[in-house]
C-alpha positions as a Markdown table, in Angstrom:
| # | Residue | x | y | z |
|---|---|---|---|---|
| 1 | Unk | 17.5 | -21.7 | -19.2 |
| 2 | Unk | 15.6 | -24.5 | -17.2 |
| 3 | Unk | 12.7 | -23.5 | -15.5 |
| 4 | Unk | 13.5 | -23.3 | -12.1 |
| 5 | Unk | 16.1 | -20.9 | -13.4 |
| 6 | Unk | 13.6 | -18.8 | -14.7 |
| 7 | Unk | 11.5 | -19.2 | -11.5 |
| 8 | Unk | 13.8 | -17.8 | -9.3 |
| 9 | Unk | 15.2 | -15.2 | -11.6 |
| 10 | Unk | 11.3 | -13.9 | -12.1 |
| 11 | Unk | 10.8 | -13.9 | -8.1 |
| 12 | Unk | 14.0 | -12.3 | -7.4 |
| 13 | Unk | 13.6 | -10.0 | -10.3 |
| 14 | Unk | 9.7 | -9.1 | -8.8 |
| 15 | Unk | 10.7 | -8.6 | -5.0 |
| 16 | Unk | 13.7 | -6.2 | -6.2 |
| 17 | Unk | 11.0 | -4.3 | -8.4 |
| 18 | Unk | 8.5 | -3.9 | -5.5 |
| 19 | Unk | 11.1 | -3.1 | -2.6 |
| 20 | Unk | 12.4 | -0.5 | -5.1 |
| 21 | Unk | 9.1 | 0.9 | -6.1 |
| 22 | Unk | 7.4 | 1.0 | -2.6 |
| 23 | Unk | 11.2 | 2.6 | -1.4 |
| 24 | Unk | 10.9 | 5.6 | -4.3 |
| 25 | Unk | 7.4 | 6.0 | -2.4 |
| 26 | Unk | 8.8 | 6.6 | 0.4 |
| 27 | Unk | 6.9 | 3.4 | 2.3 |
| 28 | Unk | 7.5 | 3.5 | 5.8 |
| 29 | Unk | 4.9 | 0.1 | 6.9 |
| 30 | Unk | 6.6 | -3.1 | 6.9 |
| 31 | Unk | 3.2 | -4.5 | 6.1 |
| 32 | Unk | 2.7 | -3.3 | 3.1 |
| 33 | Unk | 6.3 | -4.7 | 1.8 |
| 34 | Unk | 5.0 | -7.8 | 2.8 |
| 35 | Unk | 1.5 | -8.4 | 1.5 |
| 36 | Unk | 2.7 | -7.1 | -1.9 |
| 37 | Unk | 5.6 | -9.6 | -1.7 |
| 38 | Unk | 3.7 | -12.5 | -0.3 |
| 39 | Unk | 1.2 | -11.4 | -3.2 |
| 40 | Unk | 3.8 | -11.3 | -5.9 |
| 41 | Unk | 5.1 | -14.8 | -5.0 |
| 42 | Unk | 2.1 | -16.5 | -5.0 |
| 43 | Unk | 0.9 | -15.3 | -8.6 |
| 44 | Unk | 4.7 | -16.3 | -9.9 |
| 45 | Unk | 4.3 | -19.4 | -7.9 |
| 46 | Unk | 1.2 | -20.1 | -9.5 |
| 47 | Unk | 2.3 | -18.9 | -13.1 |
| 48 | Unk | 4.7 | -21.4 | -13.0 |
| 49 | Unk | 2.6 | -24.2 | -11.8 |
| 50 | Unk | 4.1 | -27.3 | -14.2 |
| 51 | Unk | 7.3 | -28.0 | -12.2 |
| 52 | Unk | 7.5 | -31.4 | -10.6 |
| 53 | Unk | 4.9 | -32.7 | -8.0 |
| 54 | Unk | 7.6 | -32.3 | -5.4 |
| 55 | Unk | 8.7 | -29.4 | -5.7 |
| 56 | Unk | 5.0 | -28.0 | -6.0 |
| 57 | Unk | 4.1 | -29.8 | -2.7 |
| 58 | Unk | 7.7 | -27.7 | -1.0 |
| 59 | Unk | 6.1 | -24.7 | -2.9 |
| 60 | Unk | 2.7 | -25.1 | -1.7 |
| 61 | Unk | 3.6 | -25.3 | 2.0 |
| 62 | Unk | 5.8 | -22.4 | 1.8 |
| 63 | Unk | 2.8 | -20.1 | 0.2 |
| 64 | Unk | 0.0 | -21.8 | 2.9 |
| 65 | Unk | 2.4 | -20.2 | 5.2 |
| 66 | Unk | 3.3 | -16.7 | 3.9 |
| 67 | Unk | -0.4 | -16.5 | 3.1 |
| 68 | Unk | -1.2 | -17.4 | 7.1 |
| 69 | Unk | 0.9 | -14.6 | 7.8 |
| 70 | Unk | -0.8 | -12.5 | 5.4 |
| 71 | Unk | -4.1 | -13.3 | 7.0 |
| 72 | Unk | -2.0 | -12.5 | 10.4 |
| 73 | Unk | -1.6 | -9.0 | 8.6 |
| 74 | Unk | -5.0 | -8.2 | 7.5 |
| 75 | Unk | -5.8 | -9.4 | 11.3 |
| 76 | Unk | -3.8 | -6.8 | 12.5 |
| 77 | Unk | -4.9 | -3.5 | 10.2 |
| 78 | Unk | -8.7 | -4.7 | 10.7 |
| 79 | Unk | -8.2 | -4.6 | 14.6 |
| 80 | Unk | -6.1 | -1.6 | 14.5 |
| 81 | Unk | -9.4 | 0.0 | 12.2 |
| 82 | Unk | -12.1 | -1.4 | 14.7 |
| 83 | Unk | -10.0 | 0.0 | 18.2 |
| 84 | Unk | -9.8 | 3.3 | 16.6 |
């Protein structure tokens, strides 16, 4: 199996794991899906940091912006904390 192979079958097989988890939970915030995803793909992304230099710099622009919304996120809940 080559390793982008691997790559996607380890983020596909992480996100199906959390949305199933977080679901038997019974998670209702949208938010929380999504900082655990954006989470998950950035620690696989970074687990798997020997692919090509081009395909790390398409990887590393995708994570700069799922971690931007992240920080969007975090904005949000620390706003929603301080009104109250």
């Amino acid at each position: 199996m080559r390793i982008y192979n691997r790559y996607i079958a380890s983020l596909a097989i992480t996100v199906c794991l959390i949305c199933i988890v977080l679901a038997a939970l019974d998670q209702d915030d949208l938010a929380v899906y999504f900082t655990l995803n954006v989470t998950a793909y950035l620690v696989i992304t970074l687990l798997y940091a020997y692919l090509n230099p081009r395909t790390r710099r398409s990887l590393k622009a995708l994570g700069m912006t799922f971690f931007a919304g992240f920080l969007v996120v975090v904005a949000l809940k620390v706003a929603d904390i301080l009104q109250g």
